[in-house]
VOGU-3710 file (C-alpha; in Angstrom, 3 decimals, decimal comma):
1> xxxxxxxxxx> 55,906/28,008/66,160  58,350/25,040/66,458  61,950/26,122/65,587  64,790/23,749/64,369  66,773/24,047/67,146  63,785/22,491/69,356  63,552/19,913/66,732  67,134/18,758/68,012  68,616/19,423/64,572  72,441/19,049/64,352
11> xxxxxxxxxx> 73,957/22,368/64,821  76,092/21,593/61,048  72,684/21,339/59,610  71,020/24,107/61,510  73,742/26,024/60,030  72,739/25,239/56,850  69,146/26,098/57,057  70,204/29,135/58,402  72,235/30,254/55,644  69,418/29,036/53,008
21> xxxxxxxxxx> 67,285/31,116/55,015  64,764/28,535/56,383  63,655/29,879/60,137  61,082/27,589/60,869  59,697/23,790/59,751  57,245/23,033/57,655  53,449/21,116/58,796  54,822/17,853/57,584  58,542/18,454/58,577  57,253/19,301/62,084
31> xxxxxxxxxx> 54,984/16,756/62,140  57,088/14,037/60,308  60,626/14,766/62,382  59,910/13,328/66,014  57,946/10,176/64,737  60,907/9,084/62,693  63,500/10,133/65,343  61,451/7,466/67,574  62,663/4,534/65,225  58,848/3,907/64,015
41> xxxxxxxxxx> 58,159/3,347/61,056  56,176/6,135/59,478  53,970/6,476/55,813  54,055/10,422/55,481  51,053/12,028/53,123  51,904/15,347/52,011  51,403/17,142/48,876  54,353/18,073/46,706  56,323/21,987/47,253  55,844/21,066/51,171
51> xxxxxxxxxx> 59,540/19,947/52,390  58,440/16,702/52,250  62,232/15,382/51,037  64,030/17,427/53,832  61,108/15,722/56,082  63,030/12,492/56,061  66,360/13,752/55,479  66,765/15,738/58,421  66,001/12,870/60,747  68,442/10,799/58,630
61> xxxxxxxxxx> 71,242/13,146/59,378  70,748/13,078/63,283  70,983/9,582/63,451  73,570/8,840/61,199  75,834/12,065/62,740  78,709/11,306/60,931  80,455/8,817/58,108  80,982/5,456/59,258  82,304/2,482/57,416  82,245/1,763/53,960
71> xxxxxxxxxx> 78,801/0,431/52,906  75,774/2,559/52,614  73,258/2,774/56,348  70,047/4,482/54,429  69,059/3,667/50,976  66,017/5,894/49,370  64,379/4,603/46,784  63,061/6,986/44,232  60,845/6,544/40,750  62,535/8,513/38,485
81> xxxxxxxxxx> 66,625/9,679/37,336  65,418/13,219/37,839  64,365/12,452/41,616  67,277/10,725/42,222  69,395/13,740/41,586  67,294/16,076/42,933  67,148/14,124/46,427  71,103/13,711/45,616  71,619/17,747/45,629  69,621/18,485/48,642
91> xxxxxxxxxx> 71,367/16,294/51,105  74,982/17,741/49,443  73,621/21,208/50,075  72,594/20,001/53,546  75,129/17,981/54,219  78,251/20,531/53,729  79,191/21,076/56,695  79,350/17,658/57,546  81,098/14,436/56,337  78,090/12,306/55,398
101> xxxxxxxxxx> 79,124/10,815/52,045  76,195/9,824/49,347  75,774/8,423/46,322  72,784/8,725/43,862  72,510/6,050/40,656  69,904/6,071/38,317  69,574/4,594/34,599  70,955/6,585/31,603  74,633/6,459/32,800  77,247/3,702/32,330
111> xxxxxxxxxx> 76,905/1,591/35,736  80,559/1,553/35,914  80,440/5,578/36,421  78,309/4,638/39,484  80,404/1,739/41,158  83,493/3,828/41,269  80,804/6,592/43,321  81,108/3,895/45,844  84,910/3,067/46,407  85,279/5,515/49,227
121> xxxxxxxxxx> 82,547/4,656/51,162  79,094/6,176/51,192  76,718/6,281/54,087  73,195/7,411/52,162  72,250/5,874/48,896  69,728/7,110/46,765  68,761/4,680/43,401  65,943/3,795/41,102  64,966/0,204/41,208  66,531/-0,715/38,076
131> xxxxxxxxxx> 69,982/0,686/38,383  70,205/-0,643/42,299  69,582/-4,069/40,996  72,469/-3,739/38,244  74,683/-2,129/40,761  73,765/-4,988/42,840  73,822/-7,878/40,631  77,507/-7,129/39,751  78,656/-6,969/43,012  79,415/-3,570/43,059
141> xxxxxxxxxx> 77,611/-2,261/46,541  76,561/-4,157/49,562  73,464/-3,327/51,524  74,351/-5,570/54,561  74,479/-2,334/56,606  71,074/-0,505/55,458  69,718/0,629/58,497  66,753/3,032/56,971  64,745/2,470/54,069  62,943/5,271/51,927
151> xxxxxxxxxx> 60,325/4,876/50,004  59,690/8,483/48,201  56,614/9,451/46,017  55,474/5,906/46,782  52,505/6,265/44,399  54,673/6,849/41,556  56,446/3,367/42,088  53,242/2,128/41,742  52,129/3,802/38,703  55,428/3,060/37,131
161> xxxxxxxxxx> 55,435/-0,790/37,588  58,415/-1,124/40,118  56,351/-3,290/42,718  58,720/-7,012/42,107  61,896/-4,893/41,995  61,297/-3,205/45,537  60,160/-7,149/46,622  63,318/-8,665/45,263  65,457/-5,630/47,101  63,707/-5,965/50,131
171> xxxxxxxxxx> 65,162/-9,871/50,188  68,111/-8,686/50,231  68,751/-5,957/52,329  68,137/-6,486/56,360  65,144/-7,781/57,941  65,851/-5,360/60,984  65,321/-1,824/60,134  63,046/1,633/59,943  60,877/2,262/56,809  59,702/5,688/55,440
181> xxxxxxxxxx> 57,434/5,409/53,273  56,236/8,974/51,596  53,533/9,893/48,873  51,742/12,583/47,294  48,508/10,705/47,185  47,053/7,976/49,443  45,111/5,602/47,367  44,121/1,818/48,125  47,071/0,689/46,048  49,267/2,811/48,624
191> xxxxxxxxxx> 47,547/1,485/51,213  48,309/-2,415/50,552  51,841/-1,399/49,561  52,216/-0,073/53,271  50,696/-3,253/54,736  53,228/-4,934/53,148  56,165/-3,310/53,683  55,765/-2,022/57,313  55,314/-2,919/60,334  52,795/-1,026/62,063
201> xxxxxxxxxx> 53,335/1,900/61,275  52,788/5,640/61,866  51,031/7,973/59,809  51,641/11,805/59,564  49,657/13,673/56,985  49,261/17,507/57,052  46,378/17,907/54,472  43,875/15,146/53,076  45,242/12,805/50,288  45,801/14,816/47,060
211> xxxxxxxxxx> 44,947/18,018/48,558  47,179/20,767/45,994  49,347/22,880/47,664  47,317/26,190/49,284  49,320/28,660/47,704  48,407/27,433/44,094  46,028/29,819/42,571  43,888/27,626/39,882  42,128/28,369/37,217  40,593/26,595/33,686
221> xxxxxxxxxx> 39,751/27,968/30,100  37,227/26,204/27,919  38,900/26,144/24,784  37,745/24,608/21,712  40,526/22,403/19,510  44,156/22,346/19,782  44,892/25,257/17,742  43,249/27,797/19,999  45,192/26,472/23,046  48,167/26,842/20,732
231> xxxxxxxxxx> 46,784/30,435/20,213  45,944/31,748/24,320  49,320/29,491/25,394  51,593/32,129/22,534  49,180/34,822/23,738  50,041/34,489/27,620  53,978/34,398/27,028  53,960/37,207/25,207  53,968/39,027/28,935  57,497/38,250/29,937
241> xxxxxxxxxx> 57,089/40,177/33,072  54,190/38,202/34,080  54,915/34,948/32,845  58,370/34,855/33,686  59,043/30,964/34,706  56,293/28,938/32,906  55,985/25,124/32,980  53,762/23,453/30,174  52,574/20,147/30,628  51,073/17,900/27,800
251> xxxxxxxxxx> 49,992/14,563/27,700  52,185/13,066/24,859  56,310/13,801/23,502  54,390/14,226/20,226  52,514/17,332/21,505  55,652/18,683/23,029  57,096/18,693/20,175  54,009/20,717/18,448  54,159/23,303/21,247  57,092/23,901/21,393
261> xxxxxxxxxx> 57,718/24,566/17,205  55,017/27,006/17,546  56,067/28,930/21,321  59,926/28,472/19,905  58,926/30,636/16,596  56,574/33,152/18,157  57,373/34,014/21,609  60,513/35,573/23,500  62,928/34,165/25,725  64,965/30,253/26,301
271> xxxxxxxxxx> 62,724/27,389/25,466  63,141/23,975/26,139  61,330/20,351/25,873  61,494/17,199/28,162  60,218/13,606/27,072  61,651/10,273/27,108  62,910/10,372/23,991  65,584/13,587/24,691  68,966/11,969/25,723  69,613/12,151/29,921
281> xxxxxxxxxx> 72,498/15,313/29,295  69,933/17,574/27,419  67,140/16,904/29,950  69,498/17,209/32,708  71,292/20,455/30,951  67,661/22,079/30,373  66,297/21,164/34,099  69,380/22,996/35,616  69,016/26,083/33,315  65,499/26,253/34,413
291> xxxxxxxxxx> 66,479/25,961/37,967  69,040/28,637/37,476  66,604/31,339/35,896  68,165/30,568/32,526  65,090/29,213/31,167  62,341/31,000/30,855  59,954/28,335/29,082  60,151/24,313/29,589  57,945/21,849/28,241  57,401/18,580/29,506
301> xxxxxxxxxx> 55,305/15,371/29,742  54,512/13,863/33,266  57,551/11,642/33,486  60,140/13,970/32,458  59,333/16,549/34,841  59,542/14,685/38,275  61,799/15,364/40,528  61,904/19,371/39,646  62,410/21,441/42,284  62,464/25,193/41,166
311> xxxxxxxxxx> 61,039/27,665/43,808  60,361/30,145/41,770  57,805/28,890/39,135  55,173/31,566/38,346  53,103/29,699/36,402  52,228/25,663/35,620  50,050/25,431/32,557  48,329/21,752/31,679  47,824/21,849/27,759  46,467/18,792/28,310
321> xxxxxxxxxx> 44,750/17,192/31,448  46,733/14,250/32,656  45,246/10,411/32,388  45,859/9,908/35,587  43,965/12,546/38,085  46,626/12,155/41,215  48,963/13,608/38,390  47,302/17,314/38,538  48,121/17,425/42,488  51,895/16,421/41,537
331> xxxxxxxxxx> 51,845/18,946/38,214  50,216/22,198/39,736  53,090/21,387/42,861  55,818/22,210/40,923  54,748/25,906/41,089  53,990/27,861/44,523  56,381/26,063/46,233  58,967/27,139/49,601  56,118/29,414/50,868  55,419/31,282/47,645
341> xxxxxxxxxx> 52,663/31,951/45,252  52,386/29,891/41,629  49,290/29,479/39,640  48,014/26,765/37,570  46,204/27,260/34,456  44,301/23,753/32,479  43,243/24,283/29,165  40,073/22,645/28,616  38,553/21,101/25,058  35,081/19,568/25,122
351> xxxxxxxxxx> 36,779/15,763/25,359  38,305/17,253/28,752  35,210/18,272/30,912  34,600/14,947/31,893  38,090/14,627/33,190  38,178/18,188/34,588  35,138/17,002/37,136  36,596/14,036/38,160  39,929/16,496/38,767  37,830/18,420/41,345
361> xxxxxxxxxx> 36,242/15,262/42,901  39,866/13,773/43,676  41,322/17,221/45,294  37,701/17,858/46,980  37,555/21,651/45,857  36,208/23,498/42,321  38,811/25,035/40,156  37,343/28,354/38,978  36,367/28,817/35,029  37,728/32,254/33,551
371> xxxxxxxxxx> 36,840/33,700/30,216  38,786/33,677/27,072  40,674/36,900/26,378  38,548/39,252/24,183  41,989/39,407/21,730  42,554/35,755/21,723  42,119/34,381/17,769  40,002/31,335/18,098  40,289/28,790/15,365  37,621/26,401/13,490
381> xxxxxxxxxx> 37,342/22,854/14,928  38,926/20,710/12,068  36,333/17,753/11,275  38,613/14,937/12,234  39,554/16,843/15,404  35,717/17,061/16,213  35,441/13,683/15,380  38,134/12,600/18,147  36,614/14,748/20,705  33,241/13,304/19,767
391> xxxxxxxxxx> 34,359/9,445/20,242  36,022/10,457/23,609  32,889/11,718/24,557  30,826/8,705/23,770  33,527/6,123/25,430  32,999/8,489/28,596  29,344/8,584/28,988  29,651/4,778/28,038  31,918/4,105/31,179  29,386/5,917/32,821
401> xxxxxxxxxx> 26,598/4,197/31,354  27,189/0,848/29,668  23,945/0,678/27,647  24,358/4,777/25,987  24,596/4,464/22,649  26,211/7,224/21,393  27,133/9,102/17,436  29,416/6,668/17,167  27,535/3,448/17,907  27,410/0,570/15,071
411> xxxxxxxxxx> 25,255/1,484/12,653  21,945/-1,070/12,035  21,897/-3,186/8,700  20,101/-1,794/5,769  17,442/-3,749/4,615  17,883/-5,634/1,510  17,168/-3,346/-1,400  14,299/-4,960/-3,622  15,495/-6,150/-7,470  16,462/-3,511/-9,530
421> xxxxxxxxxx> 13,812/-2,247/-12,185  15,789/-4,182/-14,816  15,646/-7,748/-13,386  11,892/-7,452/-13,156  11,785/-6,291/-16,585  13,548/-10,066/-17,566  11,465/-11,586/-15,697  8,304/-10,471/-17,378  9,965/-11,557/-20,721  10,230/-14,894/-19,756
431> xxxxxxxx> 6,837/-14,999/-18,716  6,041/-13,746/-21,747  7,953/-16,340/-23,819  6,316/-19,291/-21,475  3,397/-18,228/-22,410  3,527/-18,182/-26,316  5,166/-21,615/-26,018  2,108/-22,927/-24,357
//
């Protein structure tokens, strides 16, 4: 097995990875390292919980060696706040023994806070789109110098809409440089993103496109309305011992907030919930307890939770399936990962097995169905509830099949009823009276 050392990794940072007790690369780290040391530019595939971050980093540090000048060599781009200072703490961790200098900026602080980050120089910068082009825009950083550009979890630029702002950045900063471009997934819309932002380039992938993590142990339950996955979610936690670091995904902030009122009342240990609408301090407060084994329960949608690195997540559970099926690759990551087990648990309603199958058709493998405990209290599907699940149903087999007409198709016209008993009643009278006349 390649070491570090033959990797040519600088002894400062070897010294590092020492002392965090990492002996040996990972697939895509191994893989990933020479090609970028080359100068190519490279689009690297690999699923989240592999090193993917450190991937690019490490080659970033051997050619940068030391700070230089005031303006920033490497810029990474990253989707989301959390990322940013997630990618932000790794290359401080990995950097201290060296004096590389970074920066990361994201939205939700005052961009004031981040221009003064840049009066003593920095040599990596790591931004969202948004708050780069403010930072920008009011003249507070130059990117004359970027040498390097990053492009991390590519696909979720995509899915998040940030396609002109990387074109009106990549005006702007130097014609003449290496790209990195690295994603979970490899879809078409990746692909014509890397057509048009490098230049031939080289691509290192360690496991198909969306192919989850191989120490994830995954499982589903059928369950029938909201209330019984309410029910199996308070009767898992109740094991502490087993269920000792649990991250619950749901689809909406308005279902975090319903399982987490029911899990806050019933079950033991620190609870917390991540959505859009929770100010930047709290999520960033509740993300760090969880990292630091405060936390023994966080909720979160999709958004909220990118960027978390914990390595010692027992257990992901997805209360609800996500909308978009890359999602469950970057979701069941979280768990499982620096070489140890995790297992991911979806909860599955009748409105969901359509979804689940197309789940297994994106990551190329079944997910095996387990029974509901024998103890578990399953509740009675609520008539609007089966309603909803119904419609979903019908607009599935629909997309499927255009012409199915479903419960819920339009209904067909009644015929007109024929005249009440009483109008033909007055109209015999008037016969009548026509007829006495004549």
């Amino acid at each position: 097995m390649t070491s570090f050392s033959e990797l040519k990794v600088n002894k400062s940072i070897l010294k590092v990875l020492d002392e965090l007790g990492f002996e040996s690369p990972t697939p895509i780290q191994e893989k990933a390292i020479p090609v970028i040391r080359s100068g190519a530019d490279v689009v690297g595939v690999a699923q989240t919980g592999t090193g993917k971050t450190a991937a690019y980093l490490l080659p970033i540090f051997m050619k940068l060696v030391k700070a230089e000048g005031m303006d920033p060599r490497v810029l990474i781009l990253v989707p989301t706040r959390e990322l940013a200072i997630q990618v932000g703490d790794d290359i401080e961790e990995l950097t201290r023994y060296s004096d590389i200098r970074h920066a990361a900026v994201y939205g939700g602080v005052g961009w004031t806070k981040h221009a003064a980050l840049f009066e003593p120089g920095i040599d990596i910068l790591v931004a969202t789109p948004g708050r780069l082009r403010d930072l920008y825009h009011a003249g507070a950083v130059s990117l004359k110098k970027i040498k390097t550009l990053v492009i991390d979890e590519a696909d979720r630029m995509l899915d998040m809409g940030f396609m002109p702002q990387i074109r009106q950045l990549l005006e702007i900063i130097p014609v003449k440089r290496q790209n990195l471009l690295f994603s979970a997934t490899f879809d078409e819309k990746v692909a014509l993103m890397t057509q048009e932002f490098l230049d031939f380039p080289e691509r290192v992938e360690v496991s198909p496109s969306a192919t989850p993590a191989q120490l994830v142990k995954q499982s589903y339950y059928k369950v029938p309305n909201f209330k019984t996955k309410l029910n199996l979610v308070r009767y898992w936690l109740q094991d502490e011992e087993v269920f000792n670091r649990v991250l619950i995904f749901v689809r909406t902030k308005e279902h975090a907030e319903m399982v987490y009122k029911v899990i806050k009342r019933k079950t033991e240990g620190e609870k917390r919930i991540l959505h859009s609408n929770k100010g930047q301090n709290t999520r960033m407060n509740a993300i760090q307890a969880f990292k630091d084994g405060e936390l023994r329960i966080l909720i979160s949608t999709d958004v909220s939770a990118r960027g978390l690195d914990v390595s010692l997540i027992t257990h992901v559970i997805n209360f609800d399936l996500p909308q978009r099926y890359e999602d469950y690759v970057h979701r069941i990551g979280r768990t499982a990962r620096a070489n140890n087990h995790g297992e991911a648990i979806s909860l599955i309603d009748p409105s969901e097995e359509y979804h689940l199958k197309k789940i297994e058709e994106v990551i190329r493998m079944p997910i095996e169905e387990m029974p509901l405990p024998e103890a578990l209290e399953i509740e009675p599907t609520g008539k609007a509830e089966h309603q909803d699940q119904m419609r979903e149903i019908d607009r599935q087999k629909k997309m499927e099949n255009p012409d199915y007409q479903g419960a819920f198709h339009e209904k067909k016209r009644r015929p007109k009823q024929k005249a009440s008993g009483k109008k033909n009643l007055g109209k015999e009278r008037k016969q009548r009276k026509k007829k006495k006349r004549g």
